[in-house]
N, C-alpha and C positions, 0 to 999 in steps of 0.2 A: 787589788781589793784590800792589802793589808791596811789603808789607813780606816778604812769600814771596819773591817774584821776589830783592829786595835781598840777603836771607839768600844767598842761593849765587852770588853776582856773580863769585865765583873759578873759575868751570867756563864753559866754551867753549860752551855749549848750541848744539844744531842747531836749524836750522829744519824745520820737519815735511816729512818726504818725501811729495808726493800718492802716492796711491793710492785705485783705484775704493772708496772708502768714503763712509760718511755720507748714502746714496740714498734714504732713507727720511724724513731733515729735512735740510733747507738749512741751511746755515752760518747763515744769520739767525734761524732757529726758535730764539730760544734760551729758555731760562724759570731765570733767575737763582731763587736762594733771598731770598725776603722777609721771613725772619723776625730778626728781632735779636737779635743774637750771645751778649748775655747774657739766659738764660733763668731766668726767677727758679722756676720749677716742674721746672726740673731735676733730677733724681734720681743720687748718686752709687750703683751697685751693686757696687764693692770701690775699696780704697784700701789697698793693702799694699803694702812691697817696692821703691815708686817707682812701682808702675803703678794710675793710677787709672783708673775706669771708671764714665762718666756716661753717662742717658740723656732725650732731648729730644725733644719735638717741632719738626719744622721744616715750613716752607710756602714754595711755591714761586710766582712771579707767576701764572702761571694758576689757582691756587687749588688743586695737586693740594699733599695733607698725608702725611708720612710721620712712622716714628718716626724715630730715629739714636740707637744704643750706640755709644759712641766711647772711646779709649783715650789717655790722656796718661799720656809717662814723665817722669821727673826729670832721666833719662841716655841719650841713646842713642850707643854706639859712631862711631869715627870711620867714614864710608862708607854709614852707616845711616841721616843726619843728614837727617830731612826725609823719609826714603823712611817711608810707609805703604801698609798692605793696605787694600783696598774688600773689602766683598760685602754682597750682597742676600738678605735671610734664604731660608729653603726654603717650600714651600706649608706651609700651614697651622701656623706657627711665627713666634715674635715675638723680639726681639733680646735676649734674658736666656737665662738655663739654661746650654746648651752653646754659644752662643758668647760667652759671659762666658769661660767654660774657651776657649775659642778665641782671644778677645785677650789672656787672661794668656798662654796658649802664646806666642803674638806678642811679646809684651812680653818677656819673660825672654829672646829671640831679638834683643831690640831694634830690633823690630818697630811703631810705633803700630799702632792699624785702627777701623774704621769698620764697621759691622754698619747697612744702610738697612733697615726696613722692606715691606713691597709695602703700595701706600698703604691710606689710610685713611677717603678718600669716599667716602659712601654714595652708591649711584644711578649710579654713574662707573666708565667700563670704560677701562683702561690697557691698551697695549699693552709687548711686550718694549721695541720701539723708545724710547714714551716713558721708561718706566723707566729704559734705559739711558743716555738722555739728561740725567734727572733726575739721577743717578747725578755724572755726570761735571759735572754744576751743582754737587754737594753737594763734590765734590775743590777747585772752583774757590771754593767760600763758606770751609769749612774748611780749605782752603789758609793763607789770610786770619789766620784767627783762630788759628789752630793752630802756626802759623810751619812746615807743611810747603811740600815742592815740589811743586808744581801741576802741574810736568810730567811728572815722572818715577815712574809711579807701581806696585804691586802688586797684581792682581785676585783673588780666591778666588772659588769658589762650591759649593753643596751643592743638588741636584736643582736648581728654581725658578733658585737664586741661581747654580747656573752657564749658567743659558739666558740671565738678563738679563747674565750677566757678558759673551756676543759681542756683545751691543746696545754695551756698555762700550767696547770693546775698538776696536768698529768705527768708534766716532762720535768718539774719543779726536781723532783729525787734526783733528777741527772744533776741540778746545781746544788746537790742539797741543801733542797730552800723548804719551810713550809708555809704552808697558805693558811693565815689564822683566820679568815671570813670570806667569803665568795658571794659575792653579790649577782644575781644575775636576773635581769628582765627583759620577757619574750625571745627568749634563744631561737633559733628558727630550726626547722627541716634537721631532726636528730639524726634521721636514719636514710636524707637526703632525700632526692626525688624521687617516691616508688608511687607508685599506681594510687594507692590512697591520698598522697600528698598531691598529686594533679590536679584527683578530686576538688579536693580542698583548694588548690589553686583557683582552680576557676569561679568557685564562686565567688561573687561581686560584694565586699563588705559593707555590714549593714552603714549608711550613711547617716542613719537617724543618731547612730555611737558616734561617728567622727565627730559628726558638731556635737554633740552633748560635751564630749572631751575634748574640741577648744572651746568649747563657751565658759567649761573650767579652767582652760589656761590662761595665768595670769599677765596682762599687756606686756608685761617686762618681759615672760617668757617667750612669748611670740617676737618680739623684738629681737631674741636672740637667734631665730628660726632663721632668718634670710641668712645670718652669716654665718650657721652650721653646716648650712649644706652643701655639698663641694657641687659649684653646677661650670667649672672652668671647660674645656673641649679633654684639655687631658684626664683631669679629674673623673669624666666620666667615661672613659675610655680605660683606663686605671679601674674602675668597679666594676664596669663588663665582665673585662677579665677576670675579678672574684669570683664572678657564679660559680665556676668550676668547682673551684676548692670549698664551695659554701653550699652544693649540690649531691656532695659524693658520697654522704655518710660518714664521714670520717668524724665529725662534731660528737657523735654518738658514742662513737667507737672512744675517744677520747673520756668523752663521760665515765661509762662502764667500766674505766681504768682507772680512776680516781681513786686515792686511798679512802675505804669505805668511811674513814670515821669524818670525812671532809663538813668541818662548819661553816654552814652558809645558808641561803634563802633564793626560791626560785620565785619571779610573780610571773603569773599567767592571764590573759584575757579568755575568755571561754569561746567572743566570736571572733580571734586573731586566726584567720585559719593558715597563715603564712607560717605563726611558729609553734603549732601543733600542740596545744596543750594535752591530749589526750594520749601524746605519743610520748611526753613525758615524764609522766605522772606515774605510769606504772614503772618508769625507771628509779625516778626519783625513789621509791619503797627500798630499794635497798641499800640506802643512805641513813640511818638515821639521826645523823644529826644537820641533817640539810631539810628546814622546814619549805611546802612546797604551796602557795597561792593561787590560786583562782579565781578571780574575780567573774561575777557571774554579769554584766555588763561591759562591753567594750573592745578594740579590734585595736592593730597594730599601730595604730598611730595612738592610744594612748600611752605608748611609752615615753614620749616626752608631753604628755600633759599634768596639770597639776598636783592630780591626785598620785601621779607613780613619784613626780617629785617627792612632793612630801613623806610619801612611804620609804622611800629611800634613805631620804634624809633621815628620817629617825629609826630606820633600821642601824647607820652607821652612828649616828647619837651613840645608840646604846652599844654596840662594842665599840667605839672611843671612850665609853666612859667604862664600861668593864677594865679594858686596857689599862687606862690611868688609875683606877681605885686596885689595882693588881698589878704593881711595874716589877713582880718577879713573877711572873705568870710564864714570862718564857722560857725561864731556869728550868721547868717542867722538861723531863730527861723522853719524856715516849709521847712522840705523835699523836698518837690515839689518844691519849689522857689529858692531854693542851687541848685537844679539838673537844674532847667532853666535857673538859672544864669551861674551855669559854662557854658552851652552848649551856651549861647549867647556869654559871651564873648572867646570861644572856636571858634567857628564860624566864629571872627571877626579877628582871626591872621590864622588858616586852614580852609580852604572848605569843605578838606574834613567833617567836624562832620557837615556839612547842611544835611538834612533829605534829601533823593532822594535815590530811587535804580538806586546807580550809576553802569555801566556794564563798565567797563576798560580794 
């Protein structure tokens, strides 16, 4: 990672603040990426504009296999330099379709990003923990080769991909990395499957919201739908196997470990009863600078309709553009004061990141 590291020699970098994190692996668990940097089976999936978009296979020393969609600019903004977005796809969806549209969003923001997989061994059950783990091995391979910063980095997620995104978040201290924004919508099943969440399972989501939320999604977006979805034999044999670790509670548990001053933004549907808004909300309170939404229409499939797009989209607007109007913002020496500073000055061009359960 020294040519990462080198690149930003001109910033004060801190040292990681402990905090009760990481209880789930030891600082020595660690499982580097073993695959070599140049992939000759690599797949470019756009190239326009300055922002390109490849896709690989990587592997990890213990042999777990993931894909990676990743995004390379020509140019990024002063302040930008270095900083990329993580995330880890949703259930049953592969890293092409919609967030191919999700890194070019990124990219025209001056954004890189990185779109992981949920793996891809047969016979092998992963938990949120190791994903997230794996996660934070893949910032620290692609740090390397990428010429990003390994430490400073950008999380998203969408169902699946913002459960593992607190595994991310939590275990960050072990690489000391921090996380300057956390994006995440519809996280599911915090506290896994308990008696109230079966509940909630069984009920039949209202269908009057599904169509309402694609009749807002726009043709193009739907066009990307068929080819997000992983529907191959292995592919869905491979997310079977998720349930496990996306069932167990451990999402939560990860959550409540977060370093409390974590900036970020949760969006919730009120009738998703798959990712529990009600079971999140009183977590979320002991964050405060993670503002927490509610929409008071809509069930788990508008997370990729157009309305969460958009909201997305100019949640990350506005800390891209904090970032760039503040390219020494991450000279800031303590955790806690970086994460209060972006969400003040976040606050001060969107509302939305003001702390309130807002219901919409």
């Amino acid at each position: 990672m020294s040519h990462a590291i080198d690149q930003f020699s001109g910033y004060n970098f801190r040292s990681a603040t402990p905090h009760e994190s990481g209880i789930f692996l030891s600082q020595t668990d660690r499982n580097p990426v073993t695959s070599d940097i140049h992939d000759p089976n690599e797949k470019t999936l756009y190239d326009r504009q300055g922002i390109s978009i490849y896709k690989r296979p990587v592997e990890f020393e213990d042999g777990a296999q993931y894909d990676v969609t990743y995004s390379k600019l020509s140019h990024t903004p002063k302040g930008l330099d270095g900083i990329a977005s993580y995330e880890a796809t949703a259930w049953l969806t592969r890293g092409e379709g919609i967030y191919v549209s999700r890194l070019i969003h990124l990219g025209k923001l001056g954004i890189e990003g990185s779109i992981i997989s949920s793996p891809k061994n047969l016979f092998r059950l992963f938990t949120v923990t190791e994903n997230g783990r794996n996660q934070n091995e893949l910032i620290n391979w692609q740090s390397e080769s990428l010429d990003r910063d390994p430490r400073f980095v950008i999380t998203t997620g969408i169902s699946q991909g913002g459960m593992n995104q607190q595994s991310v978040i939590d275990q960050a201290i072990n690489y000391n990395r921090t996380v300057l924004y956390a994006d995440a919508i519809v996280p599911c099943l915090a506290d896994g499957v308990t008696r109230d969440a079966l509940r909630g399972l069984i009920k039949v989501p209202n269908e009057l919201r599904a169509i309402k939320s694609i009749a807002k999604t726009s043709l193009k977006a739907l066009w990307y739908l068929p080819r997000t979805l992983d529907t191959s034999k292995e592919g869905l044999y491979t997310h079977a196997q998720a349930i496990y670790g996306l069932t167990n509670g451990d999402t939560g548990k990860h959550y409540r470990n977060r370093p409390e001053t974590t900036f970020g933004h949760m969006e919730q549907y009120d009738g998703d009863f798959l990712a529990q808004a009600h079971v999140w909300q009183p977590l979320n309170a002991a964050f405060p600078n993670e503002s927490f939404q509610i929409h008071d229409n809509g069930c788990h499939i508008d997370c990729v309709g157009k309305d969460s797009h958009e909201n997305w989209h100019g949640r990350l607007e506005t800390v891209s553009r904090v970032l760039a109007e503040n390219p020494n913002i991450r000279s800031i020496a303590s955790e806690s004061h970086l994460h209060n500073e972006l969400r003040r000055l976040s606050v001060e061009q969107n509302s939305v990141f003001a702390k309130q359960d807002s219901v919409q």
